[in-house]
C-alpha positions in Angstrom: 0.1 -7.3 32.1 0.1 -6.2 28.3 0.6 -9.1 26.1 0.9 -8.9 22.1 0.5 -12.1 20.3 -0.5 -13.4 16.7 -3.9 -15.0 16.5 -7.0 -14.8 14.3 -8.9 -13.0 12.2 -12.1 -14.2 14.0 -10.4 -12.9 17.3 -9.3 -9.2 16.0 -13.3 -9.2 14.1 -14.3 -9.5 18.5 -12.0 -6.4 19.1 -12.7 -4.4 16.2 -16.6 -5.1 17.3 -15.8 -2.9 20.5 -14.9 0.0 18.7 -17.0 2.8 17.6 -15.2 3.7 14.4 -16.1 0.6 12.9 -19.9 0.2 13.6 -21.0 -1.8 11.7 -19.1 -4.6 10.7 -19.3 -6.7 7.7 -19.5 -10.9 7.9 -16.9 -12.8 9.4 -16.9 -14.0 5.8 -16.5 -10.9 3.9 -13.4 -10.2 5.9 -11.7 -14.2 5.3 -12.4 -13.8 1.8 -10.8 -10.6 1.6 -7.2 -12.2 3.1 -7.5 -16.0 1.3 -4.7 -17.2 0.4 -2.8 -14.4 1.0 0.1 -14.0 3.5 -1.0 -11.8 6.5 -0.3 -11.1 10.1 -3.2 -10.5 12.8 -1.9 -9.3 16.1 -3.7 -9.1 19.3 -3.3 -7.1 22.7 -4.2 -8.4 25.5 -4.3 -6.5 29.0 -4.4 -9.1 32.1 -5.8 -11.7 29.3 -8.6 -9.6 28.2 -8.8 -8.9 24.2 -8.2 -5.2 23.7 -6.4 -4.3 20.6 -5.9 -5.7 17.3 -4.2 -4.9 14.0 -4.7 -6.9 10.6 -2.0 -6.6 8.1 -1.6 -9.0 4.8 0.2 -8.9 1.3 -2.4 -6.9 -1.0 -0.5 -5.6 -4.0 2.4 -8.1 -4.0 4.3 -5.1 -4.5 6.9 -5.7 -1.9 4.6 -3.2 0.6 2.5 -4.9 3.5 -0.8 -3.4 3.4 -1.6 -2.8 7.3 -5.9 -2.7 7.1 -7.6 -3.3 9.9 -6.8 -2.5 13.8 -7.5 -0.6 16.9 -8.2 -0.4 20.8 -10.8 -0.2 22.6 -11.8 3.0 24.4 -11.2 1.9 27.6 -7.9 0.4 26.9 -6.5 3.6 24.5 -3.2 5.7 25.9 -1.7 2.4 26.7 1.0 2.2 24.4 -0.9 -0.9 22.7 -1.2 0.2 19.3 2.4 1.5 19.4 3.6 -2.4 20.4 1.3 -4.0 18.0 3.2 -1.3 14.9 6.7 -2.4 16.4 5.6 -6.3 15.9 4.0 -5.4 12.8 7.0 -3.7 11.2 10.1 -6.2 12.5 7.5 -8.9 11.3 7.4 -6.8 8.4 11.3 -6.9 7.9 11.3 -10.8 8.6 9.7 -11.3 5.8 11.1 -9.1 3.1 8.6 -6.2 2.9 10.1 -2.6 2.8 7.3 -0.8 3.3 3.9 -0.4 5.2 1.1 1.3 3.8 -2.5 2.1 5.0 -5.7 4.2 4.5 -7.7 5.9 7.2 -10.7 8.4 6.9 -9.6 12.1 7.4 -11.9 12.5 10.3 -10.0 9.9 12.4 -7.3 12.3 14.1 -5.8 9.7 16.5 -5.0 7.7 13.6 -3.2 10.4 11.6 -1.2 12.0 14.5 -0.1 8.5 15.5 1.0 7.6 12.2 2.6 10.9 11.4 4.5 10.5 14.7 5.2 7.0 13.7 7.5 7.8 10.0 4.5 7.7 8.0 4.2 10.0 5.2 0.8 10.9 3.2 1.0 9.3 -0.3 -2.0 10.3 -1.5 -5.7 11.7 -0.6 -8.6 10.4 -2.4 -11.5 12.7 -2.1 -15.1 11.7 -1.0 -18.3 13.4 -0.2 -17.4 15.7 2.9 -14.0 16.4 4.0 -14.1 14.5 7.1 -14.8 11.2 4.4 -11.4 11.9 2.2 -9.1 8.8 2.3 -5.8 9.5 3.2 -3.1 6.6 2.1 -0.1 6.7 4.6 3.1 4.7 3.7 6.3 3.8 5.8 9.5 2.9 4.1 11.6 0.5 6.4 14.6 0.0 4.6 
């Protein structure tokens, strides 16, 4: 049974620390700081009650766009269709609460990502260059209204 609810920060830090692309991660604190007293959404999947995806969205800019910054699945719970449920909570969450956009940034080298956000409306807004090729930053945004 898949099950996507809200929870915690602390909760989605356990997911993300099952997943290769982000090895290592910061403090617990580092990442609380980072979303005080801001408004944010933290969404967890759960398969048969075990924690296996998470995505970490919260009001960055104040610019009317919800920043979507953290999230995942874990290996052995990927082709699922969890990270597609966990973007359709995100973005009628979104709407709820008077956002019109959702914007992220992923590395270039994380293909999944991209092709899932392509195929999801997102559009490339802009590419920051870094180092190698595979490091560029790629900003995707979403308009929803």
């Amino acid at each position: 049974m898949i099950e996507i609810i809200e929870g915690s920060l602390p909760d989605a830090l356990q997911v993300l620390g099952k997943l290769p692309e982000f090895d290592p991660l910061l403090s617990t604190e580092h990442y609380l700081e980072r979303v005080k007293n801001k408004q944010q959404l933290t969404l967890l999947a759960k398969v048969n009650g075990e924690l296996a995806g998470c995505k970490v969205a919260y009001n960055r800019d104040n610019d009317g766009i919800l920043y979507s910054w953290l999230g995942g699945v874990a290996p052995q719970h990927r082709k699922k269709g969890l990270a597609r449920r966990m973007a359709d909570y995100q973005e009628s969450w979104a709407l709820k609460n008077g956002y019109r956009g959702i914007r992220f940034k992923t590395l270039n080298r994380h293909k999944a990502m991209l092709t899932f956000a392509i195929n999801n409306g997102f559009q490339i807004s802009q590419v920051k260059p870094k180092d190698e090729l595979e490091n560029y930053r790629i900003i995707l945004i979403k308009h929803l209204l």
